[in-house]
C-alpha positions in Angstrom: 80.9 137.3 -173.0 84.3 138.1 -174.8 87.4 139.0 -173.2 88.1 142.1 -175.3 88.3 145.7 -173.3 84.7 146.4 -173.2 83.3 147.8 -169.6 80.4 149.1 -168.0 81.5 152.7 -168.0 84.1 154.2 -170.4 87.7 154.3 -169.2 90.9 151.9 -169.8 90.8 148.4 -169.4 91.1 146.6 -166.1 94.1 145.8 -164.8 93.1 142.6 -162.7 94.0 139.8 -165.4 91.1 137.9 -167.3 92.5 134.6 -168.4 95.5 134.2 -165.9 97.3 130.8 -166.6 98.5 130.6 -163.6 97.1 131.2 -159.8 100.0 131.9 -157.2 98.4 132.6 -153.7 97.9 136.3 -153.5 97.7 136.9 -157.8 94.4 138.9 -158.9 92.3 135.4 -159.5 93.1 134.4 -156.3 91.8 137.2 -154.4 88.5 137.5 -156.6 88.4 133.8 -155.7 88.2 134.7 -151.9 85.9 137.9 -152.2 83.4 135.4 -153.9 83.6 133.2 -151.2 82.8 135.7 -148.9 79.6 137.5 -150.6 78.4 133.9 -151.5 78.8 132.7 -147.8 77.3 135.7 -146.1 74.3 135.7 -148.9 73.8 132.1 -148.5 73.4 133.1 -144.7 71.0 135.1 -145.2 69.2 133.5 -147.5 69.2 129.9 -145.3 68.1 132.2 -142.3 65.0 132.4 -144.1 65.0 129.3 -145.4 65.1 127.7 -142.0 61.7 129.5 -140.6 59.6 130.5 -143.8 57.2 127.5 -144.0 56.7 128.2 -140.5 56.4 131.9 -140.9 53.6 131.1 -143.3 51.8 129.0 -141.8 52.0 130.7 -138.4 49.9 133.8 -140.4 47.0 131.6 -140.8 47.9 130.0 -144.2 46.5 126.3 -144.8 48.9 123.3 -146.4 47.4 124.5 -149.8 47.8 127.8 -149.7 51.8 127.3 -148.2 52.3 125.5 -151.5 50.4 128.1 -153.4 52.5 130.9 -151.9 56.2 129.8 -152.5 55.1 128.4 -156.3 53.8 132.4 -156.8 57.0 133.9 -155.6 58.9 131.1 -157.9 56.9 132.2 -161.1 58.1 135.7 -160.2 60.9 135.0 -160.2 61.1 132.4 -163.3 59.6 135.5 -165.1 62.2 137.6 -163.9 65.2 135.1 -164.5 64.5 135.0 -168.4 65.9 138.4 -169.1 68.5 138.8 -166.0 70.8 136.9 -167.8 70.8 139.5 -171.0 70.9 142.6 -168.7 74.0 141.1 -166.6 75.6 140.7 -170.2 74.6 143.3 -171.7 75.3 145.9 -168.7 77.6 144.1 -166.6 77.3 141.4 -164.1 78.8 143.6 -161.1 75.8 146.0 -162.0 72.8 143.5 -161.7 74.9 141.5 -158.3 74.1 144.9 -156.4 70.6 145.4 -157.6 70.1 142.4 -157.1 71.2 142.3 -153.6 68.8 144.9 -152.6 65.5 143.5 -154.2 66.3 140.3 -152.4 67.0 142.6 -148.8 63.9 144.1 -149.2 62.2 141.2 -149.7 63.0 139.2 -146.7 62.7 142.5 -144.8 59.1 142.9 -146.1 58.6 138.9 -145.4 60.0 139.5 -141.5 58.0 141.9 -141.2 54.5 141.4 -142.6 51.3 141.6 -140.3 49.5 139.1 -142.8 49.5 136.5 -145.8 49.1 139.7 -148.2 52.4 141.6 -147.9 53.9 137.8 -147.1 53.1 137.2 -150.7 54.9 140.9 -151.5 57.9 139.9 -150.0 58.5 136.8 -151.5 57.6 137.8 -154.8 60.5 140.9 -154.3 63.4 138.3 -152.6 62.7 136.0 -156.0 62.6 139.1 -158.1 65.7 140.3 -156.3 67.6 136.0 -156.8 67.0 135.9 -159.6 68.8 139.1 -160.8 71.5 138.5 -158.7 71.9 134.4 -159.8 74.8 133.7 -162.0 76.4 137.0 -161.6 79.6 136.3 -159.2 80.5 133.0 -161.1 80.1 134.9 -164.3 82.3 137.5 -163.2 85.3 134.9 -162.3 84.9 132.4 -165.1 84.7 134.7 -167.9 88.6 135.9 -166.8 89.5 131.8 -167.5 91.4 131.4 -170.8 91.6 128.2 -172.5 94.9 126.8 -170.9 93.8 124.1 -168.0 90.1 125.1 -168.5 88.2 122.3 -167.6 90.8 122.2 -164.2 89.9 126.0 -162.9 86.4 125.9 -164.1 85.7 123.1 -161.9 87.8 124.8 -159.0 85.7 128.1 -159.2 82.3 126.0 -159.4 83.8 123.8 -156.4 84.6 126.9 -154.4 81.3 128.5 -154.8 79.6 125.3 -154.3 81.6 125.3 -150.6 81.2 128.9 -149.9 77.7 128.4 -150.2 77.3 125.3 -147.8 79.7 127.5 -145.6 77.1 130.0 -145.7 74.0 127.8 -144.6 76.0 126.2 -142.0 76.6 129.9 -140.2 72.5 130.6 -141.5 71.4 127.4 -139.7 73.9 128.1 -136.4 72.2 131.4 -136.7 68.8 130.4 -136.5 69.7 128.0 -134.0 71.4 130.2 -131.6 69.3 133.6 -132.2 66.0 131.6 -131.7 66.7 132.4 -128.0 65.8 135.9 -128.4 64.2 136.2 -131.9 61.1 134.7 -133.6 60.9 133.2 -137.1 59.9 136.5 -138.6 62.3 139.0 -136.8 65.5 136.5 -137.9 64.0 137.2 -141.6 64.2 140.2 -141.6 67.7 140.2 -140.1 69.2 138.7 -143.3 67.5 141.3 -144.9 69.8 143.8 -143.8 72.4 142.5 -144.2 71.8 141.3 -148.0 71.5 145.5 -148.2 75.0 145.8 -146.3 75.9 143.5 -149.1 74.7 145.4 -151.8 76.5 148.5 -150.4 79.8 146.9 -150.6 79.4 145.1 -153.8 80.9 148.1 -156.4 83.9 148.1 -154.2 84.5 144.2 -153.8 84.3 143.4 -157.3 85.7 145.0 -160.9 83.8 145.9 -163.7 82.4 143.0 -166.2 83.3 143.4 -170.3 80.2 144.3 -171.9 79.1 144.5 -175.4 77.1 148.4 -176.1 76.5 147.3 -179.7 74.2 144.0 -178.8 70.9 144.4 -177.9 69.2 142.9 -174.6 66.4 141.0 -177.0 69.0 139.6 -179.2 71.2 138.3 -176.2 68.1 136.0 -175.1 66.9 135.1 -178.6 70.3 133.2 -178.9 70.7 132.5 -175.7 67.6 130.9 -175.3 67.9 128.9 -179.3 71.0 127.4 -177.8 69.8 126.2 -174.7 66.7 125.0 -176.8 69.1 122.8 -179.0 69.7 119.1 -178.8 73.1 120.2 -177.9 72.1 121.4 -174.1 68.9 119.4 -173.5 70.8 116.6 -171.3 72.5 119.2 -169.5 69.0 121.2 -168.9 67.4 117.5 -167.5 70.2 117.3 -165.2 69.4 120.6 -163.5 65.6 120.3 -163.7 66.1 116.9 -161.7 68.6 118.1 -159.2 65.6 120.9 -158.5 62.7 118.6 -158.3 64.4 116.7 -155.5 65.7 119.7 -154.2 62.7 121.8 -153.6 61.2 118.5 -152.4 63.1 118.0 -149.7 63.5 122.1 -149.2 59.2 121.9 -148.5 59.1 118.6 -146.9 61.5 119.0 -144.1 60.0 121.5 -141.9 56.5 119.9 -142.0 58.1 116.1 -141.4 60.4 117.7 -138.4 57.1 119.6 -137.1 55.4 116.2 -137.0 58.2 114.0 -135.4 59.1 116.0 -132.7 56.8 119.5 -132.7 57.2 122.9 -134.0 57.2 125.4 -131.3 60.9 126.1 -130.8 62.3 127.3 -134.1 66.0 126.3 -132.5 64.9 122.9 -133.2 64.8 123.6 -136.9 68.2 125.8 -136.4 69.9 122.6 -134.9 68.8 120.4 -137.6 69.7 122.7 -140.9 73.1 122.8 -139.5 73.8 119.3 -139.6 72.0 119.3 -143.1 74.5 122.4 -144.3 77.4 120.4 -142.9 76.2 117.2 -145.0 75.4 119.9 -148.1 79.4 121.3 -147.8 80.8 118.1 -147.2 79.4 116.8 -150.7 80.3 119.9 -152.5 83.9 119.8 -150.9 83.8 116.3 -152.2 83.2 116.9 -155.8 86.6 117.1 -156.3 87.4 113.6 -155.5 84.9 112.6 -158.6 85.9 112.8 -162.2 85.8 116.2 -163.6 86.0 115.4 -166.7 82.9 113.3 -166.8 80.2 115.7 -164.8 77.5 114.5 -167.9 77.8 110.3 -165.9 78.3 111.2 -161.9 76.1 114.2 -162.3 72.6 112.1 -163.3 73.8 109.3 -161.2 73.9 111.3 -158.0 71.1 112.9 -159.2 68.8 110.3 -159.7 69.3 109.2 -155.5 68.7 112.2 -153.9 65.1 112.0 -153.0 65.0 108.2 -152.1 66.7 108.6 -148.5 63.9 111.3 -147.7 61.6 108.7 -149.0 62.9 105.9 -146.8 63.1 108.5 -143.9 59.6 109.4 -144.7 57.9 105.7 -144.3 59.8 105.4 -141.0 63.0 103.0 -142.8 65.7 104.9 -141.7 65.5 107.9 -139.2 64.0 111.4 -140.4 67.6 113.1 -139.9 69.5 110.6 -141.1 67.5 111.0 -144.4 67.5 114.4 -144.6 71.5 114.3 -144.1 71.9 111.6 -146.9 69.6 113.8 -149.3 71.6 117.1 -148.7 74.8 115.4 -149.1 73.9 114.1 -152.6 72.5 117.2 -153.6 75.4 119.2 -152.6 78.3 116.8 -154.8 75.3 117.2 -157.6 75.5 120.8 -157.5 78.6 120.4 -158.0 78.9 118.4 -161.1 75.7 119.8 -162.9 77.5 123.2 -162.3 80.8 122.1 -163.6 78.8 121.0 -167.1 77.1 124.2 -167.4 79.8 126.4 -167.2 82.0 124.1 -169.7 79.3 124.8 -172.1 78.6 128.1 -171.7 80.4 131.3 -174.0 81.8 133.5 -172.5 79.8 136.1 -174.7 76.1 134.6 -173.6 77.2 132.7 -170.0 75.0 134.8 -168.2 72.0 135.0 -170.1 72.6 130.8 -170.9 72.8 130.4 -167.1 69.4 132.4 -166.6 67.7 130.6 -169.7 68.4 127.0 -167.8 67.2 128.7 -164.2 64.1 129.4 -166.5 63.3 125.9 -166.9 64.5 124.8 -163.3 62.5 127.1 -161.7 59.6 125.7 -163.7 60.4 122.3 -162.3 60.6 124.0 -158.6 57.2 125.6 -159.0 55.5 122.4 -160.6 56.9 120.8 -157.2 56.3 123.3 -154.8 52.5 123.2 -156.0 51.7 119.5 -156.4 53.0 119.1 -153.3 51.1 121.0 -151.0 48.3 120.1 -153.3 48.7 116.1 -152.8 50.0 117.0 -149.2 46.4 118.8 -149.5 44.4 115.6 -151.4 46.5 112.8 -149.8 49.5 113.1 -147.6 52.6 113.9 -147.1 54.6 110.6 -147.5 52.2 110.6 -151.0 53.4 113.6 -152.0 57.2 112.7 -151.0 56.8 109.1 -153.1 55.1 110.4 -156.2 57.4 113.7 -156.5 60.2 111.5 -156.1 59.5 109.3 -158.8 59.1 112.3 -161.0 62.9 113.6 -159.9 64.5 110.0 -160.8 62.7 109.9 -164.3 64.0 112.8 -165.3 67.6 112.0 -164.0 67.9 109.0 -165.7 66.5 110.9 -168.8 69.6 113.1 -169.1 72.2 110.2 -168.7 70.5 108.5 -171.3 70.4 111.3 -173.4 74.4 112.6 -173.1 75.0 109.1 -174.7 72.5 109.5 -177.4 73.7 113.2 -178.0 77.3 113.5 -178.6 77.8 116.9 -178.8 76.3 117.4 -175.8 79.4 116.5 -174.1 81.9 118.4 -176.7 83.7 120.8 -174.1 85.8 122.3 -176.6 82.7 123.7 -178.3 82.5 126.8 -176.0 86.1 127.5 -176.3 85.9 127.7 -180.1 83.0 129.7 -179.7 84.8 131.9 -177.7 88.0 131.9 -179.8 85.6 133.1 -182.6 84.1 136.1 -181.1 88.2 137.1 -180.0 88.8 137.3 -183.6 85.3 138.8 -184.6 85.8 141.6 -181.8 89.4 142.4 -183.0 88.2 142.9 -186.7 85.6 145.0 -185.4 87.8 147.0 -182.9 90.6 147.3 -186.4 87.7 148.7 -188.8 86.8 150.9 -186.6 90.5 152.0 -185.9 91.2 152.9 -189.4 88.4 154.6 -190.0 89.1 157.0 -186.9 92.6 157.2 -187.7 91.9 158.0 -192.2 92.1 161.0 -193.3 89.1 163.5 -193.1 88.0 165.1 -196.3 87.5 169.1 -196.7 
């Protein structure tokens, strides 16, 4: 997306600066910098209220270990299958658009999972709160990183990535204390729908909290994706993609194998229990996001596959009884929270500012491939075998494929050229102005009799 004076509806151009070079407390950037933090904390919340109880919600309605599996990989393809054009809509028609309509698909659906009498409109819900993720994914960084300019780029990219990253471990530490302190009066399926409402209050709020997006009338949604999705296809991005695929595997692994392994080290009747322990996991998942910025920014292509490629073996240990269950789970969520972090930090250096939406949504396409493929195999070799099976063979896969980007960034060069999107960007400018000059003079040439 360029930076020329193109909005959602017609008018003047904002006055809330778009490539500030500098950030003195209380300046525009600054203050969109804390309303992100905000929205991404309390829909993190939200979204980690659920996340805390839904395997338990499932199987509490009856479901067996195959069909929990079954059910979270349908509501992933949904949303994979929504994800693929999101992108394209948020740059086509404006990121602040799709964040609101966004936010109430995904209140619906956790008010519809809360609610559910059965496994049927269970299956409703979810498929509506991924329908409702994925539009909204992508959208608040978007709007705050296409307003950076090329002066200290690499510096405030990673700063807004960092902050997010933070806000958003804020936000399951408050969803996990939630669940933890609410589980005296609330079951698993009332707290969902609780976070349902307020991901609507969100919604409500969300034209007033942010500013219109720059948007581009003359490009078509199709043609947004088509080039989108042939640059993330290129040799140029396939490291980068790797990276993200592998930080998903492990993720969702250890986001489907928790609950179960918790459930069968110390029983599952008192949801509090899983409250208590998803807080100490959030607090491990901000502290390794707050600690990104101790690690070399400019290198997020080396730390970002080496972190990655550890993340699953402390559940594995955990899970054969080497170290304590929570100790692992801790140790996991801390890795996977400074790998966010980095594998973040590379995407948005390589993304235009033109396509960064749509870019973002094509690699979500392939990562929530990855989490479907591992929310399936493992309730089906949780199914076939066991769990510590499922955990071992699933994290082999996530390692591979870690290792498989780092080797690649040194076999790819370009895949590490972060000046390539800034030229990129630079280009449109100067494409945008010609356009907006032609179509000056023409308005402004005489008119024949």
């Amino acid at each position: 997306m360029t930076t020329s004076p193109r909005h959602e509806t017609p008018g003047p151009p904002t006055t809330e600066p778009i490539a500030s070079t500098a950030s003195p407390a209380g300046d525009g950037r600054v203050s969109l910098l804390a309303r992100l933090g905000v929205y991404t904390s309390l829909s993190t919340l939200a979204d980690f209220v659920y996340g805390a109880v839904f395997v338990t919600v499932i199987l509490a309605r009856g479901a067996d270990p195959w069909m929990v599996g079954a059910i979270i990989a349908a509501g992933q393809v949904i949303g994979l299958l929504m994800e693929a054009p999101s992108g394209a809509l948020g740059d086509r028609y404006g990121h602040r658009r799709l964040l609101t309509i966004g936010l109430v698909f995904w209140g619906v659906g956790l008010l519809t999972i809360g609610l559910a009498p059965g496994l049927a409109l269970t299956l409703v819900g979810m498929c509506l709160g991924h329908v409702g993720a994925s539009l909204k994914s992508g959208t608040l960084t978007a709007i705050l990183v296409n307003r950076v300019g090329a002066t200290d780029r690499t510096a405030r990219i990673e700063r807004i990535v960092r902050i997010s990253a933070v806000s958003t471990r804020l936000g399951s530490v408050l969803g996990a204390a939630s669940v933890m302190i609410a589980g005296t009066w609330l079951s698993a399926g009332p707290l969902v729908a609780v976070g349902g409402v307020l991901l609507l209050a969100l919604a409500l709020f969300a034209p007033k909290c942010f500013p219109t997006t720059p948007v581009d009338p003359d490009r078509k949604v199709g043609a947004i994706l088509v080039e989108s999705v042939v640059l993330v296809a290129s040799r140029r991005f396939l490291p980068l993609v790797l990276l993200a695929s592998a930080l998903m595997v492990a993720t969702m692994l250890l986001v489907v194998a928790w609950q179960p392994l918790l459930a069968a080290e110390y029983g599952g009747e008192d949801v509090r229990l899983n409250g208590l322990v998803l807080l100490v996991m959030s607090l491990a998942l901000m502290a390794g996001a707050a600690c990104a910025r101790w690690v070399d920014r400019d290198r997020p292509h080396l730390w970002g596959p080496v972190v990655a490629s550890g993340i699953a073996l402390p559940l594995l240990l955990a899970t054969y009884d080497v170290i304590p269950l929570v100790v692992g789970l801790v140790l996991a969520e801390f890795l996977i929270g400074l790998g966010g972090v980095l594998s973040g930090v590379w995407n948005q250096l390589m993304f235009t500012d033109a396509n960064r939406n749509t870019m973002f949504s094509a690699v979500t396409v392939v990562t929530l491939f990855g989490a479907a493929v591992t929310t399936g195999s493992f309730g089906l070799l949780w199914d076939l075998w066991s769990i510590p099976t499922a955990v071992a063979l699933l994290s082999v896969l996530a390692l591979v494929v870690a290792m498989a980007s780092l080797v690649l960034s040194r076999m790819v060069p370009e895949s590490i050229d972060f000046t390539w999107a800034v030229r990129r960007n630079a280009e449109a400018e100067e494409l945008d102005g010609e356009r907006s000059e032609d179509t000056r003079s023409r308005e402004e040439s005489p008119k024949g009799p």
